[in-house]
C-alpha positions as CSV (number, residue, x, y, z in Angstrom):
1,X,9.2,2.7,-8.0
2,X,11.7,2.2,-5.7
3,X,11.5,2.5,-1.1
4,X,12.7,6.3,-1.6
5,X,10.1,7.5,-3.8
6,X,7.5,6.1,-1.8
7,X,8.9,7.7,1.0
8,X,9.1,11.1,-1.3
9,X,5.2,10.4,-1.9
10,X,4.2,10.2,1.5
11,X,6.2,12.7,2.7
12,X,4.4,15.0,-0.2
13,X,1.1,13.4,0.6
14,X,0.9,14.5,4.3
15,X,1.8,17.9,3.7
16,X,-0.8,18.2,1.2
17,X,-3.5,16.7,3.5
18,X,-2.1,18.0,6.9
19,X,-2.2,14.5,7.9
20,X,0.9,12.7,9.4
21,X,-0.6,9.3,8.9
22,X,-1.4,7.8,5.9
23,X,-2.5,4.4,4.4
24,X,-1.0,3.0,1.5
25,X,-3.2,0.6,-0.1
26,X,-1.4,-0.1,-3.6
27,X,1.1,-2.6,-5.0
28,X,3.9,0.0,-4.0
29,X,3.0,-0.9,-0.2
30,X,5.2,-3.9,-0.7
31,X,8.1,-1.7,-0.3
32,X,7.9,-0.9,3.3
33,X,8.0,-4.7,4.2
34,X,10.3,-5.7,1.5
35,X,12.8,-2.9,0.3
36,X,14.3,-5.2,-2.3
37,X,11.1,-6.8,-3.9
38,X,11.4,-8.5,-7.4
39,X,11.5,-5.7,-10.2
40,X,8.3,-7.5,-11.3
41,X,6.3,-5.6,-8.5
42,X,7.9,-2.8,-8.6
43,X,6.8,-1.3,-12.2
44,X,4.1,0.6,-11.0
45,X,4.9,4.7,-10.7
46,X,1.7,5.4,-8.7
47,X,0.8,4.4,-4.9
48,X,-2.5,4.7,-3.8
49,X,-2.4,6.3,-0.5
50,X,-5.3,8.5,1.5
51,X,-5.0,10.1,5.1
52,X,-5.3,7.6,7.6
53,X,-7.0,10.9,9.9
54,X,-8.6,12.9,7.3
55,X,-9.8,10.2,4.6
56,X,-12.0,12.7,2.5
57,X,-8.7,14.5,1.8
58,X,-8.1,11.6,-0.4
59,X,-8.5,14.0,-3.6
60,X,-6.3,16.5,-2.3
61,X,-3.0,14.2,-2.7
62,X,-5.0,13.0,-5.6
63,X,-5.3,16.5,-7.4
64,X,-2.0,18.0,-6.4
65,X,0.7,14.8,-6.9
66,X,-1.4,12.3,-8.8
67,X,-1.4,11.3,-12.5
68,X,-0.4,14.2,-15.1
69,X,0.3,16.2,-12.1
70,X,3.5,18.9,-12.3
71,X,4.6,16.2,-9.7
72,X,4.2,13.2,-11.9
73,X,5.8,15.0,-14.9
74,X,9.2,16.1,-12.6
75,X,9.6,13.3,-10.8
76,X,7.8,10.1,-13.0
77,X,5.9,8.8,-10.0
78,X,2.8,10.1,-8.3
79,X,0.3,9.2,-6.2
80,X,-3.3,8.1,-6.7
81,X,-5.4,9.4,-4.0
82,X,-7.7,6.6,-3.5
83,X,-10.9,6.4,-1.2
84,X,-10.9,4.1,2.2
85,X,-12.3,1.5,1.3
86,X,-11.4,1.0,-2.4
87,X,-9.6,-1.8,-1.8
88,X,-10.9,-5.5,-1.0
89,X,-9.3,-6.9,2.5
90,X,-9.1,-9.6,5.2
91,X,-11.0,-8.2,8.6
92,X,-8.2,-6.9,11.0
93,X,-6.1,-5.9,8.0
94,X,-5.1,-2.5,10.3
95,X,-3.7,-4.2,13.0
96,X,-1.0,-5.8,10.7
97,X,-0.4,-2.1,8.4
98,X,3.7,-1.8,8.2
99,X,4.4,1.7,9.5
100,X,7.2,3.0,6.8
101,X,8.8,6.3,8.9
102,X,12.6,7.5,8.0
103,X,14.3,10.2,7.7
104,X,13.1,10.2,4.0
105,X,9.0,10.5,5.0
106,X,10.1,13.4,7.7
107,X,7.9,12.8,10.6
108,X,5.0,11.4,8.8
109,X,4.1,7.8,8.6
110,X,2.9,5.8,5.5
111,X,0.9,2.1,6.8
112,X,1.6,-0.2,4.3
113,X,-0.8,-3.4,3.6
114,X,1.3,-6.5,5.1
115,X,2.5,-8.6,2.0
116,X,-0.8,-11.0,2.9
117,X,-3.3,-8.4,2.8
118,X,-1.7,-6.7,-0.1
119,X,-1.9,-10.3,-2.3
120,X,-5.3,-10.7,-1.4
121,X,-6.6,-7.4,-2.5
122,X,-4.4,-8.1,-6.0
123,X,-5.9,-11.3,-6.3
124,X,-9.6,-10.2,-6.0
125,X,-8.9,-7.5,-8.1
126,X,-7.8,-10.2,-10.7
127,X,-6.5,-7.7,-13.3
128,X,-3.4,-9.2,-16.0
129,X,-0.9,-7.0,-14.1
130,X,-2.3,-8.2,-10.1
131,X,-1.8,-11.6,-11.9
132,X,1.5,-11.1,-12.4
133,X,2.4,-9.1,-9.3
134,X,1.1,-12.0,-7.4
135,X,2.8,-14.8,-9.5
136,X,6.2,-13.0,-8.3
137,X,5.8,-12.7,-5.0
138,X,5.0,-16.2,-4.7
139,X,8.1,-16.9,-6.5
140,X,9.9,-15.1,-4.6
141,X,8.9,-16.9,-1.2
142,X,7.5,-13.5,0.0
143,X,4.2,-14.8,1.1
144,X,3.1,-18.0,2.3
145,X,0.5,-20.0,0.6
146,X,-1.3,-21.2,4.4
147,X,-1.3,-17.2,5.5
148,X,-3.3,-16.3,2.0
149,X,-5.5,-18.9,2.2
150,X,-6.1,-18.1,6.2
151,X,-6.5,-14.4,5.0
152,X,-9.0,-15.4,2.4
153,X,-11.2,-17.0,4.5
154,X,-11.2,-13.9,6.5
155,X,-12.2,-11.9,3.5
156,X,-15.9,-11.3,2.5
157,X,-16.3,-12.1,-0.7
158,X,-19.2,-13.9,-3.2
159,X,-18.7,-17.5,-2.9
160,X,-17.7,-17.4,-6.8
161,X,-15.1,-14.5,-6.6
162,X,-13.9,-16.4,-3.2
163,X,-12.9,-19.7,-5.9
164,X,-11.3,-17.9,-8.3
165,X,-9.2,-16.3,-5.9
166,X,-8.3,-19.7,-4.5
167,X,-7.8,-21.4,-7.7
168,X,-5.2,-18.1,-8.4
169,X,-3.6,-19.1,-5.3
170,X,-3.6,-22.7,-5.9
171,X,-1.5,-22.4,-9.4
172,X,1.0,-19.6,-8.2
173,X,1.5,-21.5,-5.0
174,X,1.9,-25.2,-7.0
């Protein structure tokens, strides 16, 4: 996905749900604070996004733009309408959202996880791709190693799940 389809998808997404603000949640969050991202965190052709004032619109976007949607068939991307809450975060994760607004979202406003938040919630969700998406943007110096860990302690999280997590951020860190 690249910064003008997400800004296609919220545009599209707050029309839908007659809401102006929305969260974006997903790996193609990364694309507000980092335009240019490695290609390796960019594959994805969904963002997860639900209205920031109207949350239980979430199926709305989901229905009308998501996957195997008209939308998705002309355009190759879509959106996942995802429920607040769905994904795993560090407390105060709203104060640090990354408001993407241009000319491309035309007056509506998509808050994009902060590269920290966003790695954390990949991490816990520990899946082969999140592995991956994480291994780049360490390798890529767009997160720092002290901020994760910081963010992780700020996370609640079983002691067990909290390890792993650490242990993931050790080795793509080392």
């Amino acid at each position: 996905m690249k910064r003008a389809d997400l800004e296609h998808l919220i545009r599209a997404a707050a029309t839908i749900a007659d809401d102006d603000e929305l969260i974006v949640v997903g790996s193609q969050a990364v694309l507000a604070q980092f335009p240019d991202a490695p290609e390796e965190m960019l594959r994805s052709d969904e963002a997860d996004i639900y209205p920031k004032n109207k949350p239980e619109r979430w199926e709305l976007i989901d229905g009308a733009i998501g996957e195997l949607s008209t939308f998705h068939d002309t355009f190759g991307y879509y959106a996942q309408g995802v429920q607040e809450g769905v994904a795993t975060l560090p407390v105060r994760w709203q104060e640090r959202l990354v408001p993407l607004s241009t000319p491309g979202t035309r007056g509506a406003t998509g808050f994009c996880l902060e590269i920290h938040d966003l790695l954390v919630s990949k991490y816990v969700a520990n899946r082969e791709k999140d592995r991956r998406y994480c291994r780049a943007a360490a390798q890529a110096g767009l997160a720092s190693k002290a901020t994760l860990e910081a963010r992780l302690a700020d996370t609640e999280l079983d002691p067990t799940v909290r390890q792993v997590v650490a242990d993931l951020i050790a080795r793509d860190f080392s």
